[in-house]
C-alpha positions in Angstrom: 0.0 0.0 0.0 1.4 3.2 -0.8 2.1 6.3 1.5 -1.0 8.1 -0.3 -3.5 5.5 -0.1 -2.7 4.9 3.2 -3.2 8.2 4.1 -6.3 8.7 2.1 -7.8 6.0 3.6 -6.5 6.7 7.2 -8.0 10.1 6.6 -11.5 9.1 5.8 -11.8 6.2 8.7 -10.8 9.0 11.4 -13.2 11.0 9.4 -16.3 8.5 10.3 -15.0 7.6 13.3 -15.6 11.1 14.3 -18.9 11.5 12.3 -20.3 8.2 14.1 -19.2 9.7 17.5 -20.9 13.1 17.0 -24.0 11.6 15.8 -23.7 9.1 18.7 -23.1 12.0 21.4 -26.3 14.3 19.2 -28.5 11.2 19.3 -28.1 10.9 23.2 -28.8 14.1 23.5 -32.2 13.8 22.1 -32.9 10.5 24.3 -32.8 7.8 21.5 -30.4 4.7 21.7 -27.3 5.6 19.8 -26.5 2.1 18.8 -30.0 1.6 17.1 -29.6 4.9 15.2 -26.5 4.0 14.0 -27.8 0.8 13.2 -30.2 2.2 11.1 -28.1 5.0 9.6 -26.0 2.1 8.3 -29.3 0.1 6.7 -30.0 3.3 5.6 -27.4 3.6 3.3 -26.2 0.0 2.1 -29.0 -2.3 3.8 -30.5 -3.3 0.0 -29.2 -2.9 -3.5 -31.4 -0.3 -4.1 -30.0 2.1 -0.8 -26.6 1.1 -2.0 -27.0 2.5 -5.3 -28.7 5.6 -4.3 -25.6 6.3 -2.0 -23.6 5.9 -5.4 -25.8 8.6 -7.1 -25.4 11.1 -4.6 -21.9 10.4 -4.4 -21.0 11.0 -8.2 -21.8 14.6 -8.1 -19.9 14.9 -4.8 -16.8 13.2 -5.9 -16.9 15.6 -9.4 -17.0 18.3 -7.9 -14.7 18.1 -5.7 -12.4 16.7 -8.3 -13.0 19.8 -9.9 -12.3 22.0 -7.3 -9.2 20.3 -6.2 -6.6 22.1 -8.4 -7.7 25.4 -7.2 -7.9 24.8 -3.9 -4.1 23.2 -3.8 -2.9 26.0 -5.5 -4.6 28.0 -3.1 -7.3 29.7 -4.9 -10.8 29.6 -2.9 -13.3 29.1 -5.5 -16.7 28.7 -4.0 -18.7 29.4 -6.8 -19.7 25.2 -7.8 -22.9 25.5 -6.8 -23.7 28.9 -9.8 -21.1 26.5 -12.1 -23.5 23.7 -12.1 -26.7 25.0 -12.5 -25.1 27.2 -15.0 -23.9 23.7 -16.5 -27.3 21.7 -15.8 -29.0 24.7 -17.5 -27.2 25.0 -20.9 -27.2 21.6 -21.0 -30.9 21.4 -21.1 -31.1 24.3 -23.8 -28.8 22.5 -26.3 -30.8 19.3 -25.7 -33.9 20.9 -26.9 -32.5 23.0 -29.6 -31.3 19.6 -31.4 -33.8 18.7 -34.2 -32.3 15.0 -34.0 -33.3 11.9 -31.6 -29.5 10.3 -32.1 -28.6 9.0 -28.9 -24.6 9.7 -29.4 -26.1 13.4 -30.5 -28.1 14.3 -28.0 -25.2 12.8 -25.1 -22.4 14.4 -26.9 -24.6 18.0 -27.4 -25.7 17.6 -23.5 -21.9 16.8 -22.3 -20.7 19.5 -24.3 -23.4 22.2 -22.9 -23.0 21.1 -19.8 -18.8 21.5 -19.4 -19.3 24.9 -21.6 -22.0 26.4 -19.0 -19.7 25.7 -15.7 -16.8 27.3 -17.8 -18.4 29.9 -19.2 -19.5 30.5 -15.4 -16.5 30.3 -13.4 -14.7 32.7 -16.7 -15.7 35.7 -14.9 -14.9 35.3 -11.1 -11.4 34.0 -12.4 -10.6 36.7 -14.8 -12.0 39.2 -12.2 -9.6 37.3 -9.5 -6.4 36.9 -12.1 -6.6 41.1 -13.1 -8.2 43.1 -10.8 -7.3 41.4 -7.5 -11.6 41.1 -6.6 -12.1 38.4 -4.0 -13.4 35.1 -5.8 -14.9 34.3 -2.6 -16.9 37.2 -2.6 -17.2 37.0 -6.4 -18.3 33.4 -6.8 -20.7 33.8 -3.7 -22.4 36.2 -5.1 -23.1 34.7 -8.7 -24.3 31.5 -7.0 -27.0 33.4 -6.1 -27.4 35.0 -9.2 -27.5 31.7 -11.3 -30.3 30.3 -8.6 -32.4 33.2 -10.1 -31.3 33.2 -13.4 -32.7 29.9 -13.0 -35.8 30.1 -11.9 -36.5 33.0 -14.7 -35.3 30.0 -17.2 -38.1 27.7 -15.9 -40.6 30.6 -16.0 -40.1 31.6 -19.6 -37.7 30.2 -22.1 -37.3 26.4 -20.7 -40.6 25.9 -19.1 -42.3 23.0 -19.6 -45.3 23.2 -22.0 -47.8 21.8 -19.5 -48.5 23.6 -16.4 -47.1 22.2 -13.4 -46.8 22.6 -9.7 -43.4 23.9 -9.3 -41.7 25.7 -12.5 -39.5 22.8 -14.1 -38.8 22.2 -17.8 -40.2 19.8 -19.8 -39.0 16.0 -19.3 -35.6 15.4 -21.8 -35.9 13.3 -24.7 -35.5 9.4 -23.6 -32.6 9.6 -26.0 -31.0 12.2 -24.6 -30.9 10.3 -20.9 -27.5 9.5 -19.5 -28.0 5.3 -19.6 -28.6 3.8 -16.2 -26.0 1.2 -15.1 -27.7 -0.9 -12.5 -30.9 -2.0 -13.8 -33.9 -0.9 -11.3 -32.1 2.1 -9.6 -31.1 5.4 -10.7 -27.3 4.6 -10.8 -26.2 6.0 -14.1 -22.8 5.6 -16.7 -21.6 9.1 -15.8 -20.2 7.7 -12.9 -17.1 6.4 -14.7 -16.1 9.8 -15.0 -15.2 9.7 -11.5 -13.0 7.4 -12.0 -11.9 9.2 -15.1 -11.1 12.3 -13.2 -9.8 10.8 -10.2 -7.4 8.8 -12.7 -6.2 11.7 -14.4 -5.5 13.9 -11.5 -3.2 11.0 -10.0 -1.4 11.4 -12.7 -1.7 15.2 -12.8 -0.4 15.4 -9.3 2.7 13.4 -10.3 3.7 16.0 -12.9 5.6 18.9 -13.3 2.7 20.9 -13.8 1.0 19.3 -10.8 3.9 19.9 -8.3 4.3 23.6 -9.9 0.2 24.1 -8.7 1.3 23.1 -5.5 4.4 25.2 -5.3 2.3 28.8 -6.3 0.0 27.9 -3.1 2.8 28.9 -1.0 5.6 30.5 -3.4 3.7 32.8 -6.0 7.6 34.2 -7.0 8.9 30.5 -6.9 5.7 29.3 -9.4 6.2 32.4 -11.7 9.8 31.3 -12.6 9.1 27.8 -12.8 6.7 29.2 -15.7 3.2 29.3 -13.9 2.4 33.2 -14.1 -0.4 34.0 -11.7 -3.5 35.0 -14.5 -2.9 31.4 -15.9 -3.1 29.5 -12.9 -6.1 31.3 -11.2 -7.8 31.3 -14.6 -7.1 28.0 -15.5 -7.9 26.3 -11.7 -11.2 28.7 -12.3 -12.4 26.8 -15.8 -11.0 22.9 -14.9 -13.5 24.1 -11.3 -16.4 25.0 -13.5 -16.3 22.8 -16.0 -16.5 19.8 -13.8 -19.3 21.6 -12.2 -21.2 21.9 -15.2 -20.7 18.1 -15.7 -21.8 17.5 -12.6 -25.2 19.8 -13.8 -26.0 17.6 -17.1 -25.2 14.2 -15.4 -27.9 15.4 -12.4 -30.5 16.3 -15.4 -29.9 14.1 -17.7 -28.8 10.5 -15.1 -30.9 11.4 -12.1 -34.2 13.6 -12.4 -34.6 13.8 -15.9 -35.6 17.0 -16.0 -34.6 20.5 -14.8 -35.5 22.0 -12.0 -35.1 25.3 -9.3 -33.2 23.0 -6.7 -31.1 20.8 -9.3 -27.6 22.0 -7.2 -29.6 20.7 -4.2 -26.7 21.7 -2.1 -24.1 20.0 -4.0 -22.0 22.3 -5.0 -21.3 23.9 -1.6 -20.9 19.8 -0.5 -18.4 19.1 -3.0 -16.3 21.6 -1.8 -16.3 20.7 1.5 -15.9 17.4 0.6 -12.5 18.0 -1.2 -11.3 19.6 2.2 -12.4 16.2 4.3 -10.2 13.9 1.4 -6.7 16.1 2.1 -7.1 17.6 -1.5 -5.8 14.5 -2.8 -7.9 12.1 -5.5 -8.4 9.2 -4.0 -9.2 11.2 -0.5 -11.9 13.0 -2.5 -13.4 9.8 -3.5 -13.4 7.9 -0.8 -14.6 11.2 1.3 -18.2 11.7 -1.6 -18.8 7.8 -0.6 -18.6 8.9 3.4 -20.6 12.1 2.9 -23.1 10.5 0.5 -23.7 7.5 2.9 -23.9 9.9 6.0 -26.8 11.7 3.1 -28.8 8.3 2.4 -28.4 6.7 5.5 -30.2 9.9 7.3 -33.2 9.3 5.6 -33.4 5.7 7.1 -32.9 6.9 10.1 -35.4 8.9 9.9 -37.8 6.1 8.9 -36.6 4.0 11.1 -36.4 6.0 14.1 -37.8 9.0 15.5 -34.3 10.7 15.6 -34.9 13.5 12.5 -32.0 13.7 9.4 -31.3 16.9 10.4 -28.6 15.2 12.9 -26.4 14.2 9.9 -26.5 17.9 8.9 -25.3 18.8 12.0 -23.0 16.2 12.2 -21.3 16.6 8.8 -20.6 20.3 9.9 -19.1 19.6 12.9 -17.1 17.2 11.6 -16.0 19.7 8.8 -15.4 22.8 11.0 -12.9 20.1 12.6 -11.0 19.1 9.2 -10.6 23.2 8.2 -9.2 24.1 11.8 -6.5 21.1 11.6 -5.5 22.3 7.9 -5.2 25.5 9.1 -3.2 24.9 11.9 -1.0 22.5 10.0 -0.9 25.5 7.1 0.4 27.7 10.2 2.7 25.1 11.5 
């Protein structure tokens, strides 16, 4: 076993250690039996083939966007602005769909995968460029067009992409069966795009292990160091900004067009602010990443049967992933101190 996956790995099983203790210590709190919550926050999560799949699907977006994110963040650029990239992503997506006259399955994929990388690039273009020239704070920059993108939405569903049959909530109209990301377990929503987290996790292992890679690394800490090594500072920012948005826009289509099927006002659902995090809990590393979108989508599925099976309310794994968070960013930035 190498040093990294030993670390990854070490890294996420301290991790839920520490989630299953706070949950534990907020469940006995409440007065409910820890050990039968747990028990059913496990069952929740990979008690049938169905729950295991459904932890899968809510990992995929996780583990892509946090992929995405991770060159920024390790070359310490604080993009938060996934959550804007992949509705901006999940939205174009949807227009090209419908704007193709064709039913070809290869087409409509192809047009979708393409409108959705373009819109979380096209997205995240601005905070970077804003970030690499005139020195504006991408946190403050991406914040802000999250929330612009969340209305920008909802004015797409109103007018220009709403569905043609009035419905309760605005949504578009359902995609073309054609233009559906395949599923890849047969009786559960687990769908194909799901190899491109092993795709991306692939290539940024290799990635890491490069010049470029290590020179990423180095401009965290040594902007003058980077800049002589050949990384000027508008290339990295702007470049860690488009690889961030553009796996956030994948992460948009493959929630459209693998999972609901259809767009609608809370498609990010909360994963782009997750994926983030996320990418902090797996040490900015890959396989850490990976491993850490399985623990946080688990904690997500198992919640719910918790829920059903006890009395104990999902909320609890909310609290317990931020806790468990606001513990990884103090060690990091007492290490970063160190």
């Amino acid at each position: 076993m190498t040093n990294g996956l030993a670390a990854a790995l070490a890294r996420v099983l301290i991790g839920a250690a520490v989630l299953a203790a706070v949950i534990a210590a907020l469940v006995w709190l409440a007065g409910a039996n820890p050990l039968s919550v747990l028990r059913a926050l496990v069952h929740g999560a990979f008690g049938e083939r169905y729950l295991v799949a459904e932890t899968l699907v809510t990992a995929v977006p996780l583990a892509i966007v946090g992929l995405g994110v991770m060159p920024a963040l390790r070359a310490g650029v604080f993009t938060i602005g996934s959550q804007g990239q992949l509705i901006a992503g999940a939205a174009l997506s949807t227009a090209f769909i419908f704007s193709v006259p064709v039913e070809e399955p290869l087409v409509l994929l192809t047009v979708g995968f393409i409108g959705g990388v373009l819109g979380g690039m096209l997205y995240a273009l601005l905070p970077g460029l804003l970030r690499a020239y005139v020195q504006v704070n991408e946190i403050l920059s991406t914040l802000l067009l999250n929330y612009i993108a969340g209305f920008a939405l909802l004015w797409l569903l109103k007018g220009p992409l709403a569905a043609g049959a009035q419905t309760a909530t605005p949504r578009s109209a359902p995609l073309p069966e054609t233009s559906l990301v395949p599923s890849l377990l047969e009786g559960t929503r687990l769908h194909w795009g799901a190899a491109f987290v092993i795709l991306l996790a692939a290539g940024l292992m290799v990635w890491t292990r490069t010049r470029s890679g290590l020179v990423y690394k180095v401009f965290a800490s040594n902007e003058g160091l980077a800049a002589r090594l050949g990384l000027s500072r508008p290339r990295a920012v702007v470049t860690s900004f488009l690889v961030a948005g553009a796996t956030a826009g994948l992460a948009g289509w493959l929630q459209v067009a693998g999972v609901a099927h259809t767009l609608y006002p809370s498609v990010d659902g909360g994963l782009g602010f997750a994926g983030i995090l996320v990418a902090v809990l797996g040490g900015l590393t890959p396989l850490g990443i990976v491993l850490a979108s399985l623990l946080f989508a688990a904690l997500t599925t198992g919640a719910q049967g918790m829920q059903m099976g006890t009395s104990v309310p999902a909320a609890i794994a909310v609290v317990a992933q931020g806790l468990v968070l606001l513990i990884v960013a103090i060690g990091l930035q007492r290490k970063r101190m160190a």
